[in-house]
C-alpha positions in Angstrom: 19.9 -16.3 11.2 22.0 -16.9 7.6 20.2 -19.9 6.8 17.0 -18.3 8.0 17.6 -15.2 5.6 19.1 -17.3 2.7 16.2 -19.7 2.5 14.0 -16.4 2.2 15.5 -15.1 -0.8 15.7 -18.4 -2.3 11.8 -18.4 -1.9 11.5 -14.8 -3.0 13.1 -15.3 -6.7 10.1 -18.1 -8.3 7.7 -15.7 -6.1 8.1 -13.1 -8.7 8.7 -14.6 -11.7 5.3 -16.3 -11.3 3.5 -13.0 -10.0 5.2 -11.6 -13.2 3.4 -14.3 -15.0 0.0 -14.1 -13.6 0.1 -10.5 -13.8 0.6 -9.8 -17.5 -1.8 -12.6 -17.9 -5.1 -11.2 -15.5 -4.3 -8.1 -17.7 -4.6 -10.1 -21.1 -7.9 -11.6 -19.9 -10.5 -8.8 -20.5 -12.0 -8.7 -24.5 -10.1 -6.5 -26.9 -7.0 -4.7 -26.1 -5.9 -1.0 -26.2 -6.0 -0.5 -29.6 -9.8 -1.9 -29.7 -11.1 0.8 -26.8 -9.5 3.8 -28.8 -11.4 2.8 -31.9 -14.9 2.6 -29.8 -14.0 6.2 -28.0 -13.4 7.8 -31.6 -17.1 5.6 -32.9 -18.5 7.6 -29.3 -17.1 10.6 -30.7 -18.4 10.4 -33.8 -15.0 10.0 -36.1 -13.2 6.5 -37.4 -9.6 5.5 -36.7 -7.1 5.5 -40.3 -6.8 2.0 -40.8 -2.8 2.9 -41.4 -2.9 4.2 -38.0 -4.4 1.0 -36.7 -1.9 -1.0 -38.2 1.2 1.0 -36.9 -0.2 0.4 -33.1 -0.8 -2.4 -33.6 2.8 -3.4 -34.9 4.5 -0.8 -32.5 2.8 -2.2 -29.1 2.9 -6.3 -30.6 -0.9 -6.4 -30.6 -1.9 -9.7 -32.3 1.5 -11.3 -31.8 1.1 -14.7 -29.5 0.7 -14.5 -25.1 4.3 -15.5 -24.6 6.0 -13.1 -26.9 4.5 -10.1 -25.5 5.0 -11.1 -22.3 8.8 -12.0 -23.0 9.2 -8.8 -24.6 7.6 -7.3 -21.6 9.9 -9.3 -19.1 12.9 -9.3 -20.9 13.0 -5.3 -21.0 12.6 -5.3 -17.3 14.9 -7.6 -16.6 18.1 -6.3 -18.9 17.2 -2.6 -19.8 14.8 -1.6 -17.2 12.6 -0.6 -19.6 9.2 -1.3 -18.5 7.8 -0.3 -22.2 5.4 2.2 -23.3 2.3 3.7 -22.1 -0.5 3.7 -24.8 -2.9 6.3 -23.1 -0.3 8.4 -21.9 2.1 8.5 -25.1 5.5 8.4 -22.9 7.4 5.8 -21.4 6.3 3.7 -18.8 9.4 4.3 -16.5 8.8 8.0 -16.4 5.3 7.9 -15.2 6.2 5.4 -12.2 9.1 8.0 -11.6 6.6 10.8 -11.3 4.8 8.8 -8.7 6.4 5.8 -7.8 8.0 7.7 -4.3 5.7 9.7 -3.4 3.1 6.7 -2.9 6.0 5.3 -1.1 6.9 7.7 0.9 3.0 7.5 1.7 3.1 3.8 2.8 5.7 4.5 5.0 4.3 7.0 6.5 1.1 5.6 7.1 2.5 2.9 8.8 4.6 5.2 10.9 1.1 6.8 12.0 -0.5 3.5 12.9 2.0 2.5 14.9 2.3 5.7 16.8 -1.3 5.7 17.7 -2.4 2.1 18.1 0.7 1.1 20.1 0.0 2.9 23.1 -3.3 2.8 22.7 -3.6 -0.8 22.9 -1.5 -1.3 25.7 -3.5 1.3 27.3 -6.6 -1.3 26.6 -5.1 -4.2 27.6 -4.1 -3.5 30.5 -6.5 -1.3 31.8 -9.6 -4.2 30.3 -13.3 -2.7 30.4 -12.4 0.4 32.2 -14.1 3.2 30.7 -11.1 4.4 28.6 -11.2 0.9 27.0 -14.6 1.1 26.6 -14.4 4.3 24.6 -11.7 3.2 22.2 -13.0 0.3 21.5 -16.1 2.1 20.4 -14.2 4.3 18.2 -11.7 1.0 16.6 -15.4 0.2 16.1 -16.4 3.2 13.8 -12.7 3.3 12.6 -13.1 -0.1 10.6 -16.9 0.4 9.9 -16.4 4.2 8.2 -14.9 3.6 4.3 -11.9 5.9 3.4 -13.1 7.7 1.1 -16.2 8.5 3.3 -14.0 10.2 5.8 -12.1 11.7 2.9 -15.5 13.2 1.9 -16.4 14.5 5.4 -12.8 16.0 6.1 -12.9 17.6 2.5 -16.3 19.2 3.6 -15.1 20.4 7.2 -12.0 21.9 5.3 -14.3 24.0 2.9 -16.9 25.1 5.8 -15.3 25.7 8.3 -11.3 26.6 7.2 -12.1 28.0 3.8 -9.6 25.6 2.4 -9.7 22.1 0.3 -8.4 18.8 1.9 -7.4 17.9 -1.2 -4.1 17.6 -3.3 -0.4 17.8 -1.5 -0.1 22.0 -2.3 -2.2 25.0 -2.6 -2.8 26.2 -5.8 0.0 29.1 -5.1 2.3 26.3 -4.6 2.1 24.5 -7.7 4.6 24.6 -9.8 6.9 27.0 -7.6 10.5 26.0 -6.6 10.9 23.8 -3.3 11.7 26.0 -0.2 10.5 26.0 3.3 7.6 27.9 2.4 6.3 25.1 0.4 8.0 22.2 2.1 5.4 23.3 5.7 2.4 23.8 2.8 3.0 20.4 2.2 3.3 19.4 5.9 0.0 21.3 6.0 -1.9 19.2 3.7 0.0 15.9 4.0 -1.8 15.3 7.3 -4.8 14.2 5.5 -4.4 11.2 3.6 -2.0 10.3 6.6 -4.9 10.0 8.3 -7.9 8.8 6.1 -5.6 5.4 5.2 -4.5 5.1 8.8 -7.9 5.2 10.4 -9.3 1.4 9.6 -5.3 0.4 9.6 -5.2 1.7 13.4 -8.5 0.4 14.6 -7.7 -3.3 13.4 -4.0 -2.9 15.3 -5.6 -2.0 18.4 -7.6 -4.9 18.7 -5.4 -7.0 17.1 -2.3 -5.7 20.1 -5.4 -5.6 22.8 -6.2 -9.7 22.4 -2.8 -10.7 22.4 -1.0 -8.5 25.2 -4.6 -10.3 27.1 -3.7 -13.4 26.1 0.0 -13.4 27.1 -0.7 -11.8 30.5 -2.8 -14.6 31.0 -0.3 -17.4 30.9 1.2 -19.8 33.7 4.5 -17.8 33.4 3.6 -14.5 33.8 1.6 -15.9 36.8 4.8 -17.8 38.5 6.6 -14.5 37.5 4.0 -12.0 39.3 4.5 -15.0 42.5 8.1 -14.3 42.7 7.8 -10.2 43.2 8.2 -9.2 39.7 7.0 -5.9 39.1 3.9 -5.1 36.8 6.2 -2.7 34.6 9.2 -5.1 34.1 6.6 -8.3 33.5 4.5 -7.1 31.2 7.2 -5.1 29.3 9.9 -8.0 29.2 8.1 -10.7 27.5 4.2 -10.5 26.8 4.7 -7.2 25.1 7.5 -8.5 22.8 4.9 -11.5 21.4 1.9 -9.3 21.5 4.1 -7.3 19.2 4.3 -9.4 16.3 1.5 -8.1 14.5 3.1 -4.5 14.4 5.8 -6.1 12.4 4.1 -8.6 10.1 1.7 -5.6 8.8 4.6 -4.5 6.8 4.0 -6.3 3.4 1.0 -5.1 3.1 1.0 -2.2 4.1 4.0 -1.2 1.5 1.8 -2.0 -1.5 -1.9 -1.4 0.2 -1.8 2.2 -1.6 -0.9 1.7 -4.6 -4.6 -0.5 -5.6 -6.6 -0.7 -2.3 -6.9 3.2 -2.0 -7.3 4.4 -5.5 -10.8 5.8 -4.4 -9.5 7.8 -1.7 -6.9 9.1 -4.1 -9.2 10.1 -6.2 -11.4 11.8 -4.1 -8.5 13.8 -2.6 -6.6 14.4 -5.9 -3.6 12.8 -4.6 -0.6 12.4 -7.2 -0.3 8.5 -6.3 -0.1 5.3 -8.3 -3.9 4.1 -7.5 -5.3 6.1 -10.0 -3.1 6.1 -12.5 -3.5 1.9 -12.1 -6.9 2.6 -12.2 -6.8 4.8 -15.2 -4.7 2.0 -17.4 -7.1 -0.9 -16.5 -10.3 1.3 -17.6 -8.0 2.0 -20.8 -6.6 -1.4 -21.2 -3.2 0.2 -20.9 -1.6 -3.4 -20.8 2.2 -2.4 -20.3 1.7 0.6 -17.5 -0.6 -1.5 -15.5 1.2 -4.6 -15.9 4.3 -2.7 -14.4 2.0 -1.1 -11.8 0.5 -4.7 -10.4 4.0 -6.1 -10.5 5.9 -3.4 -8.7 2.7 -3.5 -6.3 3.2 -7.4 -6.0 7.1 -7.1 -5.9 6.9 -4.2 -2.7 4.7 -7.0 -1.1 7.1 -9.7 -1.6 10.1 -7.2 0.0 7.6 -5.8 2.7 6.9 -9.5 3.7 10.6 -10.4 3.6 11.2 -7.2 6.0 8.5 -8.9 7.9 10.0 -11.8 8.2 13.7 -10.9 9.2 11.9 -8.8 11.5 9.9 -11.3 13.6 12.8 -13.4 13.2 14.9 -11.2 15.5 12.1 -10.5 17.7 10.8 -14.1 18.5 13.5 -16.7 18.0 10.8 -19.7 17.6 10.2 -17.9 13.8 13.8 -18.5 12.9 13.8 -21.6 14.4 10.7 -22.7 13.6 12.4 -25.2 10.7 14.6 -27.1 12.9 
């Protein structure tokens, strides 16, 4: 396993340093920069941009200066200070804003994955093993509607039940009485209350896709010669399809865990959006419509970096559960 693990972090270091790359570049590729879409919202509005003023961004942010120097500037601040530079919309630090939101979107991620494996697991055992009864038949139908229904449809609809029928909003992670008002229990089970919600918009096509995905493979392992010559020799059903088809049919559950890490922070902006949720989709989304280069240059790497350590996770993961991935090299 120490060769196994070593040779991933060997692979992990160029990983980054070229999705650092790419990333500062795909940011640099639209026309004009930050500096340009301020001067058009002020022509929208009617007024004109000092040209003194123009000049000082322009110095202060390195606007002009060459690809590689702003991106070294960028990196190097990262790398030694932690500083992931300024935020031209926003006016503040770059740090502070992924501090504001940074664990929270994490904390979602985790929690979502927590909630797709607590529903699909049993679920598609349940499938599998029980194949075209008419409890498979129903799921199925509704893994069906699960991955055909976009998030932020069912974010609409659940918004809409909340206000008709409970006289409250789906939205946000507090009631308006909440915000702002110290932490105690009162508000730590208000936000229990509401957190429910996006738990469930982002896990519905995520659960859906497990299901199937555990259903065909715990079908196909039950299938093979050696769970036959095992089932010959008296095994039980419990013990055979519990000791070794389940533990390959598992894989999936632990190879979803790279993207499912950073699948909030870009995939679900919408949803966000729609539900008012404090998370890093919009705020990404809100720097590339501003051409924000520095906070959504941080945003796509930390995105791309959680990937990389989500897949690593992955990795040492499957490695301990199936010993051909760890061996797979020899």
């Amino acid at each position: 396993m120490g060769p196994y693990l070593l040779r991933r972090f060997m692979i992990m270091i160029p990983t980054l340093f070229a999705i650092s790359i790419a990333s500062f570049v795909l940011i640099q590729l639209p026309p004009g920069d930050y500096v340009t879409t301020l001067i058009a919202q002020y022509s929208a509005q009617g007024d004109q941009l000092d040209a003194a003023r123009i000049q000082a961004l322009e110095q202060r942010y390195g606007i002009g200066e060459p690809m590689i120097v702003q991106y070294w500037k960028w990196i190097s601040g990262i790398l030694f200070h932690l500083d992931f530079g300024e935020s031209f919309a926003w006016g503040k630090p770059v740090s502070e804003l992924l501090a504001e939101r940074l664990p929270l979107t994490i904390a979602m991620s985790i929690g979502t994955l927590l909630f797709i494996w607590a529903v699909s697991f049993p679920i598609g055992i349940y499938s599998a093993l029980r194949q075209y009864s008419v409890g498979d038949y129903v799921f199925t139908l509704i893994g069906f509607i699960g991955l055909a229904t976009p998030n932020f449809l069912i974010a609409l609809v659940l918004m809409y039940l909340g206000m008709q029928y409970f006289g409250t909003g789906a939205g946000g992670l507090l009631s308006p009485e909440w915000q702002g008002a110290p932490w105690n229990l009162g508000k730590l089970l208000d936000l229990l209350g509401h957190l429910w919600v996006p738990l469930l918009v982002w896990g519905t096509a995520g659960t859906a896709g497990m299901i199937r995905i555990l259903r065909s493979n715990l079908l196909d392992e039950i299938r093979k010669p050696y769970v036959t010559a095992a089932r010959a020799r008296g095994v039980s059903e419990t013990k055979l399809t519990l000791k070794y088809p389940l533990r390959v049919a598992l894989n999936p559950f632990f190879s979803t865990i790279g993207w499912v890490l950073a699948s909030l922070i870009a995939a679900d902006a919408i949803v966000s959006k729609v539900l008012n949720l404090p998370t890093m989709g919009p705020l990404l989304l809100d720097s590339l419509k501003s051409q924000d280069m520095y906070l959504a240059g941080s945003i796509i790497l930390i995105s791309a970096t959680l990937t990389v350590i989500g897949t690593l996770i992955s990795d040492l993961l499957l490695g301990w559960l199936d010993p051909r991935v760890r061996l797979g090299a020899r």
